[in-house]
N, C-alpha and C positions, 0 to 999 in steps of 0.2 A: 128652046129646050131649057129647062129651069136648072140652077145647077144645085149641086148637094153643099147645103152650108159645112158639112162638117168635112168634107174634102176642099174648099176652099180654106175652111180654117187651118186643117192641116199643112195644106201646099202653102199659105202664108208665112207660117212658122220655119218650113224648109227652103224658102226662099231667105228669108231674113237668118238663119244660122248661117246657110253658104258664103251669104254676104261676111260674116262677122268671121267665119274661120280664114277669107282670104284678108285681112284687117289685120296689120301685124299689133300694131297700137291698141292697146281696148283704153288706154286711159285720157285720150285726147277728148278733150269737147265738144259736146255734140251741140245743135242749135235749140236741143231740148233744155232750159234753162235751169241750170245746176247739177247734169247729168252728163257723166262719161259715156263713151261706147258701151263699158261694159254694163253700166246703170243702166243703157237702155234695157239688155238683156236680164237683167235682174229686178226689172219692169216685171218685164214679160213672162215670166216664170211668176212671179209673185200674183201676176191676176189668174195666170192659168190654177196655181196653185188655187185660189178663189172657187176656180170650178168645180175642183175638187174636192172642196171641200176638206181641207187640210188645216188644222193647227195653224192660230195667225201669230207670229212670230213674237214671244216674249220679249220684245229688246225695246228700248226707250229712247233713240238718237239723242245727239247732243243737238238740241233745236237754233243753240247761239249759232253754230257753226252751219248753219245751211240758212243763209237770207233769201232762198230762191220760193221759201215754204211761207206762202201767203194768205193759206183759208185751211181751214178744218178739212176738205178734201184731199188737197194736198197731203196734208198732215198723216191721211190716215195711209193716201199711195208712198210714200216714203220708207217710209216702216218698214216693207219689205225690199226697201231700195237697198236702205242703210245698212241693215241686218248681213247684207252680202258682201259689201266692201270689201273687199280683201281676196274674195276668193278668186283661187285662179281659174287661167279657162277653160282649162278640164271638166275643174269641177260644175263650175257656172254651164256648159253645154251637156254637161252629164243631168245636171239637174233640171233642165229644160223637158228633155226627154221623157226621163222620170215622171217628172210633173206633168206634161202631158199626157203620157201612159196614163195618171189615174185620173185624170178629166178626162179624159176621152171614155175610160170606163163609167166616169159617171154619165154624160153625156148618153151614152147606150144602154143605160141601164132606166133613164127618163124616157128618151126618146123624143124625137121631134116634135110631137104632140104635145109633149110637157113644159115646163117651166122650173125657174127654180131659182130662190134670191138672188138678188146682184146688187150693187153698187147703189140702186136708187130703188130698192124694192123688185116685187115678186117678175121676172122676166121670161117672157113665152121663148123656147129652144132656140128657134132660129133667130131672133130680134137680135141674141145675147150671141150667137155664134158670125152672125153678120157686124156686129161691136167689137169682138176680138177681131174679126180678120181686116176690119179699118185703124183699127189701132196696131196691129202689128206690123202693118204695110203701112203708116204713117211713121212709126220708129226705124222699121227699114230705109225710110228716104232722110231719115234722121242721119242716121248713119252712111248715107252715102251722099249727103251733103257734106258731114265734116271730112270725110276724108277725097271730097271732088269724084264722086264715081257715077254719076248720071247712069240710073235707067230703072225699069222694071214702074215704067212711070204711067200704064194701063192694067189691066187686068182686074179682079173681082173686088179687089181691095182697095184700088185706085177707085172705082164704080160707088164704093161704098162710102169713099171718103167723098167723092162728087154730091154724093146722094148727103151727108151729114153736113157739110160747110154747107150746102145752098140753103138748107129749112136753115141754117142759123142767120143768114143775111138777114130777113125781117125784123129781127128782133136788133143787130145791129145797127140798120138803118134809124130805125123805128124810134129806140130808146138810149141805145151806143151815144149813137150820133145825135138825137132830138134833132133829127129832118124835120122843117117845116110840115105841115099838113098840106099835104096835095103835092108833095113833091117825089119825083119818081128817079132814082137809081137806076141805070141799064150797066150792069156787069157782062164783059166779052173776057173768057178763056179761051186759051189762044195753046195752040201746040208747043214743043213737041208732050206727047203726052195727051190725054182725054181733052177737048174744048167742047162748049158749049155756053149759052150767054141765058140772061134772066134778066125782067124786070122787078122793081118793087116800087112799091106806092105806100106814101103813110096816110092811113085812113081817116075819116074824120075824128074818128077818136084816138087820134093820137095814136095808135097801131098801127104798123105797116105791113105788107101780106105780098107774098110773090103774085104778079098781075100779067096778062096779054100784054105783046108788044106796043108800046106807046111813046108819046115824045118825052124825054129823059132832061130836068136840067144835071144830073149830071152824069157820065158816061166815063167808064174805069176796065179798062183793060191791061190785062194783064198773061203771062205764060203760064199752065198748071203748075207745075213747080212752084212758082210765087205766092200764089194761091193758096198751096198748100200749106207753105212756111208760113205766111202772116194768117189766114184762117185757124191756124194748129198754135197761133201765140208763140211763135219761136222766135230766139234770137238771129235776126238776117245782115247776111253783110250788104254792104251798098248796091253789089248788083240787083240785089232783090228790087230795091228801090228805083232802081235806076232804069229796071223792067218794066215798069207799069207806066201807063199812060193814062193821063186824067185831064178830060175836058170839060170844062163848066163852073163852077163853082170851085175854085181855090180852095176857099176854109173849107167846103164840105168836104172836099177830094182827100182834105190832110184829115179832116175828124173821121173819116170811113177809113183811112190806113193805121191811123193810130188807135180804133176802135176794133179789129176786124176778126181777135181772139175770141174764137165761137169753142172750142176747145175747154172743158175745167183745168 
């Protein structure tokens, strides 16, 4: 049975607020690189706000003061990061809502059939509504990383994020890392949490493509959670490290973990 992107979107968002109202701390660090708890939330409001097509926030950060802002991209998600700083979490939860009230109105007022700009150009309804619900269940495990709270580690958003890190391994392997040609990566995801394994191959032109199962020189396993963290570019503690298992190839095993940020 297929499900509704836009109750998935929503039930994302409700998940991730419950997490953040039992959260006494919103200022501690999250493993999102240069972002509080409450930053993550003021993420999330800021792309919803996107949806809606809402006024993009007249304010200019002080750019010295944030070394975590690396590319033009960055630059432009910030904006609404920065803009927020301060507020309390009243208001930061008050304006979650808000904000979604009027994307969702926009949302029904396109319809699933439609489309409507985003981030990298014109996006068809559900593409764009399946993109928020991987990113706000990616910030959700953000937030229950820094403060040690394991769970919420399957469901539609977990699906989506499975479905976004794996199309980016190719290009990791591929170009990340400059794998040899003809050499094949076997990645094992491991519980608790969604599992599932993949190969890849770097083709003869130097591109690499997810492939049927075959003999691997090198083979990386790891728990979803881990996965998550170094696929999403986040800062990890040793456990993370200390998680995965890599047979084969040494150098390649460390240029695939140090490479593995599929995430902008």
């Amino acid at each position: 049975m297929a499900t509704d992107p836009v109750a998935t979107w929503r039930a994302s968002l409700e998940n991730f607020a419950v997490l953040l109202e039992g959260i006494d701390d919103w200022g501690i660090d999250s493993p999102c690189p240069g972002w509080t708890i409450a930053d993550l939330l003021a993420h999330t409001i800021d792309l919803e706000s996107m949806i809606a097509a809402d006024p993009r926030p007249d304010h200019s950060p002080y750019w010295s003061a944030l070394p975590h802002i690396g590319s033009d991209f960055s630059r432009m998600t910030e904006i609404g990061v920065d803009y927020r700083r301060g507020w309390s979490r009243d208001d930061l939860l008050a304006d979650l809502w808000a904000t979604h009230d009027r994307a969702r109105a926009r949302i029904d007022q396109v319809g699933l059939d439609g489309s409507i700009p985003w981030l990298r150009g014109d996006t068809p309804i559900p593409t764009l509504l399946g993109m928020r619900t991987f990113d706000i269940w990616v910030h959700e495990q953000d937030a229950r990383v820094a403060v040690g709270e394991t769970g919420n580690l399957d469901g539609p958003g977990a699906a989506n994020a499975m479905t976004y890190l794996t199309a980016g391994l190719p290009k990791v392997w591929g170009k990340n890392v400059g794998a040899p040609i003809g050499s094949v990566l076997h990645l094992t995801v491991t519980e608790p949490g969604l599992q599932g394994e993949c190969w890849i191959r770097v083709n003869e032109d130097g591109k690499a493509s997810l492939v049927t199962e075959q003999a691997a020189d090198l083979t990386v396993t790891m728990p979803w959670q881990s996965f998550v963290m170094l696929g999403g570019g986040r800062t990890v503690e040793a456990g993370v490290v200390d998680s995965v298992v890599v047979v084969g190839d040494e150098t390649l095993g460390q240029a695939f973990l140090d490479s593995m940020a599929i995430t902008p």
